[in-house]
C-alpha positions as CSV (number, residue, x, y, z in Angstrom):
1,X,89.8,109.5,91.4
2,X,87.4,108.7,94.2
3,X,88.2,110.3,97.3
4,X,86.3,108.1,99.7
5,X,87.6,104.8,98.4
6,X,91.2,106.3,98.6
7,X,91.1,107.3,102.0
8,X,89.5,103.7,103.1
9,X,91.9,101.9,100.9
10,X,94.5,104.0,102.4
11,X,93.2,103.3,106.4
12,X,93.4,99.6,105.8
13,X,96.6,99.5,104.4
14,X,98.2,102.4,106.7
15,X,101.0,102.2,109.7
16,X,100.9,98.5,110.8
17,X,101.7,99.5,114.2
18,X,98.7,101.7,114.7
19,X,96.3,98.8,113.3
20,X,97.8,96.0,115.4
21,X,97.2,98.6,118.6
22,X,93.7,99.3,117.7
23,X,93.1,96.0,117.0
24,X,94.4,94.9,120.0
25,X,92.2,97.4,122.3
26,X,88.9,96.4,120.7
27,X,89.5,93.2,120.6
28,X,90.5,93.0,124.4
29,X,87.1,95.7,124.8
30,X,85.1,92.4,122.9
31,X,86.4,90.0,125.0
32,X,85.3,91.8,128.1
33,X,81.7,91.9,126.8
34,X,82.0,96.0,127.3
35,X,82.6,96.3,123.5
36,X,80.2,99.6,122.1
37,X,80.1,99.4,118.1
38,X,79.6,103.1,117.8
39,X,82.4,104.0,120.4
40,X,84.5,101.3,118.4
41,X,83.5,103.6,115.5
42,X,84.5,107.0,117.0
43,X,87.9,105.5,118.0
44,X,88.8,103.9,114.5
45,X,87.4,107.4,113.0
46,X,89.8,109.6,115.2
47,X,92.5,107.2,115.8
48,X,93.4,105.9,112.0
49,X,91.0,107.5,109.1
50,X,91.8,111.2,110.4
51,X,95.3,110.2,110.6
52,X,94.9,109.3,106.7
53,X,93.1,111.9,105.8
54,X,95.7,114.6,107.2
55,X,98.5,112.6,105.8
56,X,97.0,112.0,102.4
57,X,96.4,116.0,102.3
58,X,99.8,116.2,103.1
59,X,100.9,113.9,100.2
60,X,98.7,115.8,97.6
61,X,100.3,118.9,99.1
62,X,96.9,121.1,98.4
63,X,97.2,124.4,100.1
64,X,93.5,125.5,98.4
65,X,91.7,123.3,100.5
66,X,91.7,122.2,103.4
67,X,92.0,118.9,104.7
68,X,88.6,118.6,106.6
69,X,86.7,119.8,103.3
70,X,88.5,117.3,101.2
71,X,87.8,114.5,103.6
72,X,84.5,115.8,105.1
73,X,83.9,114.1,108.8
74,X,80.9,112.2,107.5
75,X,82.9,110.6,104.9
76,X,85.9,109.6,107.8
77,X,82.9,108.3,110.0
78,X,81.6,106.2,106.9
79,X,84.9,104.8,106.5
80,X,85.1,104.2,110.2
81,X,81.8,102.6,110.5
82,X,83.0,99.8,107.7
83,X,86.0,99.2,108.7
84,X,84.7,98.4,112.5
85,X,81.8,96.4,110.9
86,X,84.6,94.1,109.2
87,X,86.3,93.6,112.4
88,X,83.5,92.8,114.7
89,X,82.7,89.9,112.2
90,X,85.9,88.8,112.4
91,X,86.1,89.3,116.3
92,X,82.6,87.4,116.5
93,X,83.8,84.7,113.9
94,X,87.3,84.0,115.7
């Protein structure tokens, strides 16, 4: 078991309404020319991996650790930072 690719898998495939509202807000922040990769980043991090991460703990039901130790913050941010990297290509691509 891989715990990164799990938790991306699960971020890209998690609550459709929460990805059509993000995608929705930095899409309109692209189209306004005031869109800030790294912000982008920080919101997709706190906004939909964490979400996943807390909920996949939740799921595996391990009281031993703790959720932020299973899914360190440099691993969400990773995640983060790929998933906004697909989306601005498809932002910039139409």
């Amino acid at each position: 078991m891989n715990t990164e690719t799990d938790l991306e898998l699960t971020a890209r495939n998690y609550n459709g309404n929460k990805w059509n509202t993000m995608i929705h807000t930095l899409k309109r922040k692209f189209d306004q020319g005031i869109y800030d990769s790294d912000r982008a980043s920080g919101y997709i991090e706190r906004n939909l991996v964490t979400d996943c991460a807390k909920s996949m703990h939740k799921d595996i039901n391990d009281n031993e650790i703790t959720w932020q130790t299973l899914y360190p913050i440099e691993m969400r941010q990773r995640i983060a930072s790929n998933i906004e990297s697909e989306l601005i290509h498809d932002f910039e691509n139409g």
